[in-house]
C-alpha positions, -999 to 999 in steps of 0.1 A, spaced: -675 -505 -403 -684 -472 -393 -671 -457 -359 -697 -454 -330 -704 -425 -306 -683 -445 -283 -658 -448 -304 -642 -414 -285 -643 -431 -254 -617 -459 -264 -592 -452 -242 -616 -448 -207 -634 -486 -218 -601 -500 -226 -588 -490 -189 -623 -496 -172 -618 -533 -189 -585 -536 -179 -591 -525 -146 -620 -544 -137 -615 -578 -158 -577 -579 -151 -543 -587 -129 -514 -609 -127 -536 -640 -124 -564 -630 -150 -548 -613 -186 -570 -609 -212 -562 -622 -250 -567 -590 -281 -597 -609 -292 -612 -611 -251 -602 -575 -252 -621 -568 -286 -649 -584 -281 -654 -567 -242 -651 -531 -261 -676 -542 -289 -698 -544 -256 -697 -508 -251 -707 -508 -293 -668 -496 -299 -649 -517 -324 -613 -516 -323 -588 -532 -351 -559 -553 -334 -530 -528 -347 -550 -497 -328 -552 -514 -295 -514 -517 -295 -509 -482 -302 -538 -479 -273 -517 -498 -251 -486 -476 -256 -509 -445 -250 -518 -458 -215 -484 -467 -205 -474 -433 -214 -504 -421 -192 -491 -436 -164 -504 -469 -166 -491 -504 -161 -504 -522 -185 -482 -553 -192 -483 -584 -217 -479 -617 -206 -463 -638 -235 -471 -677 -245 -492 -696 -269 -513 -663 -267 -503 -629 -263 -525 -615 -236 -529 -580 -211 -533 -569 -176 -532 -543 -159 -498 -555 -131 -499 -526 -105 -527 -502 -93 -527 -473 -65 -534 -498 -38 -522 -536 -44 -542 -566 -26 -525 -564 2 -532 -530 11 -563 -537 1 -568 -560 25 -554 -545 57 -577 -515 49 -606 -539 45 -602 -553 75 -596 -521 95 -628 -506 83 -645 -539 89 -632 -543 125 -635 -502 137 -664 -498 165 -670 -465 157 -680 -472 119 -715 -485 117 -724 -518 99 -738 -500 74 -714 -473 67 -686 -505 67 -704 -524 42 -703 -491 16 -665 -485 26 -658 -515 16 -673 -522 -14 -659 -489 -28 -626 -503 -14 -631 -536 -34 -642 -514 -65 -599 -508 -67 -591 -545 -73 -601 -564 -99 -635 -585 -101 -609 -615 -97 -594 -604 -62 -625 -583 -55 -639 -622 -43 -608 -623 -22 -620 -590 0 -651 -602 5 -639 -614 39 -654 -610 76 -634 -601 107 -640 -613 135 -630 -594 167 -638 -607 202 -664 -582 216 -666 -556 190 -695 -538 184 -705 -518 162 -717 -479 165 -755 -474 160 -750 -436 151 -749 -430 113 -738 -396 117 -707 -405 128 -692 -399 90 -706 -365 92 -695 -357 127 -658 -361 117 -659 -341 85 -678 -311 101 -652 -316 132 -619 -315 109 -641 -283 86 -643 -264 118 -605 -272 129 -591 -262 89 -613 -227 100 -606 -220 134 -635 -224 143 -659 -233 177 -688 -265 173 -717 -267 188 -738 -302 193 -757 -324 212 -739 -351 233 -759 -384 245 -759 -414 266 -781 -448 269 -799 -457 296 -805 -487 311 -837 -489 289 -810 -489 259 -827 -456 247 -807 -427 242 -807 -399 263 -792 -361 259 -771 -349 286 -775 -313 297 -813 -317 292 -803 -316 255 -788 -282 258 -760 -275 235 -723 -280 238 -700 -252 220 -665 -264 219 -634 -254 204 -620 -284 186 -585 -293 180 -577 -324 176 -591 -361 168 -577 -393 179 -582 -428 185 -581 -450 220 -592 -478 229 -611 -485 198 -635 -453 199 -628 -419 183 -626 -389 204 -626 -352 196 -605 -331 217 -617 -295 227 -616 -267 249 -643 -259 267 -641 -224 268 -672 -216 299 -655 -243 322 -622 -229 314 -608 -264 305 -597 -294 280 -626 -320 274 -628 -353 256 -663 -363 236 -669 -397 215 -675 -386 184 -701 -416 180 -721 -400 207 -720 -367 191 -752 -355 172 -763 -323 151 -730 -311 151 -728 -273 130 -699 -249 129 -703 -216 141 -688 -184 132 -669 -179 163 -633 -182 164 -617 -213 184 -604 -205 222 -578 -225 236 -545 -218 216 -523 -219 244 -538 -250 258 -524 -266 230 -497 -248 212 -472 -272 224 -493 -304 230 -477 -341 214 -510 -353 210 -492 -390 210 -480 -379 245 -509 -372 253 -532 -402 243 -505 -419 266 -508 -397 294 -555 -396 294 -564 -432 302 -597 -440 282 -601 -405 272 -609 -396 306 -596 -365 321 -577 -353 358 -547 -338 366 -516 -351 355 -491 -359 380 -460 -381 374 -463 -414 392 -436 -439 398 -448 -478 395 -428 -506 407 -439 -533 381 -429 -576 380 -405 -581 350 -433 -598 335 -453 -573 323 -425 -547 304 -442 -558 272 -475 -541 287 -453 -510 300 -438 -506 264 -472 -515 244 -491 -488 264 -462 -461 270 -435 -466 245 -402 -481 242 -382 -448 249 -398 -452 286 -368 -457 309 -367 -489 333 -352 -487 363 -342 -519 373 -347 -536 409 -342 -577 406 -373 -592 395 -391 -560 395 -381 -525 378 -396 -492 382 -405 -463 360 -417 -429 360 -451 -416 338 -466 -385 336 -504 -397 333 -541 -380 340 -549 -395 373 -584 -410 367 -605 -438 378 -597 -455 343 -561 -448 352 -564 -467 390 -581 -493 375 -557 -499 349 -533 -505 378 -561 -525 395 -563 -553 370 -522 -561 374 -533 -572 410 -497 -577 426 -477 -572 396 -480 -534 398 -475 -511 425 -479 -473 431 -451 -458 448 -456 -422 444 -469 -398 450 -488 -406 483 -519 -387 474 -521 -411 440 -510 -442 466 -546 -431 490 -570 -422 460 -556 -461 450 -564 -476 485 -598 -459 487 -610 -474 452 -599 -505 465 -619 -499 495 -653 -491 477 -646 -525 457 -642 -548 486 -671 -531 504 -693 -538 475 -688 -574 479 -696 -571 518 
């Protein structure tokens, strides 16, 4: 039989097939193999598809054969096994700052790595109690345009917005444009945050990156070098509570011995515990914010601010507003 104009692109069909039809679970027999490549109008002789299967293994790939009654193939390992396929799934699926539809194509070009066999198995909703999803498609572009400008050195501007209680979005500043330096991204508290300097206001600000929009790069250089030459921006998530901003001070807690898996969950095994019988102390250099007295707020009696008494008074007059609100 004469060869085909396919008949150059063996090797890419043979993997595609191999790829896509099969794993530990699924191999395929020569003649399954045969007749899947005679699909793509290439016909292959038993004999060549072993010396095809040699070719790919010296490629790189791990194609292995699974003996019995019937000698058949699968590919046994890929870049990313189930597993990883799953947790990544599952990440994307669960992130509040990826929108429902930008998940749904993340994911589909995550389940294009497995096999149509455990592809089914990915298909898989998680549920997380009061997630929501963004509503700002231009998240995706926002980060890349974010991370251009950082790999340049160079300032952003954009429009930042907020809803209302209409739920319609509305731009701060009148709409008037932000121009940040950016240097760094990170995650709290389930949103995404870009971290600049704000080079007019002579200071380091936080912005959602969901609530970002027309984001461009401009040709001036970044400002704020020595701001953060010598920033741990781990250290530093720990230290901002909910990405929002004040001076850092370093505040001693007294806290019940029932809550050091909170302590360590939020700043870290290495913090040091002081210990005082069924309570210990501790000592954090954090951003002292609203977010930051509320925090301490919800531990009603199991937390305490010892110091400093400035920290102790902004803490007492919070809890003043609150109780008078309920007057």
């Amino acid at each position: 039989m004469p060869r085909s104009s396919n008949h150059k692109l063996k090797l890419l069909y043979l993997t595609k097939i191999l790829t896509e039809k099969t794993d530990a679970a699924h191999p395929l027999t020569l003649t399954e193999i045969q007749s899947y490549l005679e699909g793509y109008d290439i016909y292959a002789e038993r004999k060549s598809l072993y010396d095809d299967f040699e070719a790919l293994r010296r490629f790189g790939a791990d194609v292995e054969i699974k003996h019995g009654t019937v000698a058949a193939y699968y590919m046994a390992s890929r870049t990313f096994q189930l597993p990883e396929l799953k947790l990544l799934v599952d990440a994307v699926q669960s992130s509040k700052f990826i929108t429902k539809k930008k998940s749904a194509e993340l994911i589909e070009k995550l389940s294009s790595l497995a096999s149509e066999h455990e592809k089914l198995l990915l298909n898989r909703q998680v549920y997380v109690a009061n997630r929501v999803k963004t509503f700002n498609e231009e998240v995706y572009y926002n980060v890349d345009a974010i991370h251009e400008a950082i790999g340049e050195n160079k300032k952003i501007a954009f429009q930042y917005y907020e809803w209302t209680v209409k739920k319609e979005k509305r731009l701060r500043h009148d709409g008037a444009l932000y121009t940040i330096s950016p240097w760094a991204m990170t995650w709290d508290d389930d949103n995404y945050y870009m971290i600049g300097y704000d080079s007019e206001a002579g200071i380091i600000k936080h912005f959602r990156v969901d609530k970002m929009t027309s984001v461009k790069l401009l040709d001036e250089l970044r400002d704020g070098s020595d701001k953060f030459g010598n920033i741990d921006m781990g250290l530093y998530s720990k230290q901002v509570f909910g990405m929002y901003g004040g001076e850092r001070e370093m505040v001693t807690l007294e806290c019940d011995n029932q809550i050091a898996g909170v302590i360590i969950d939020t700043f870290g095994k290495e913090t040091v515990f002081f210990g005082n019988g069924d309570r210990f102390l501790i000592n954090i250099n954090v951003a002292v914010s609203p977010t930051f007295l509320s925090w301490v707020f919800g531990f009603g009696d199991r937390m305490k601010i010892v110091s400093p008494q400035s920290v102790v008074n902004e803490f007492k007059d919070l809890a003043a507003k609150v109780i008078d609100g309920y007057k």
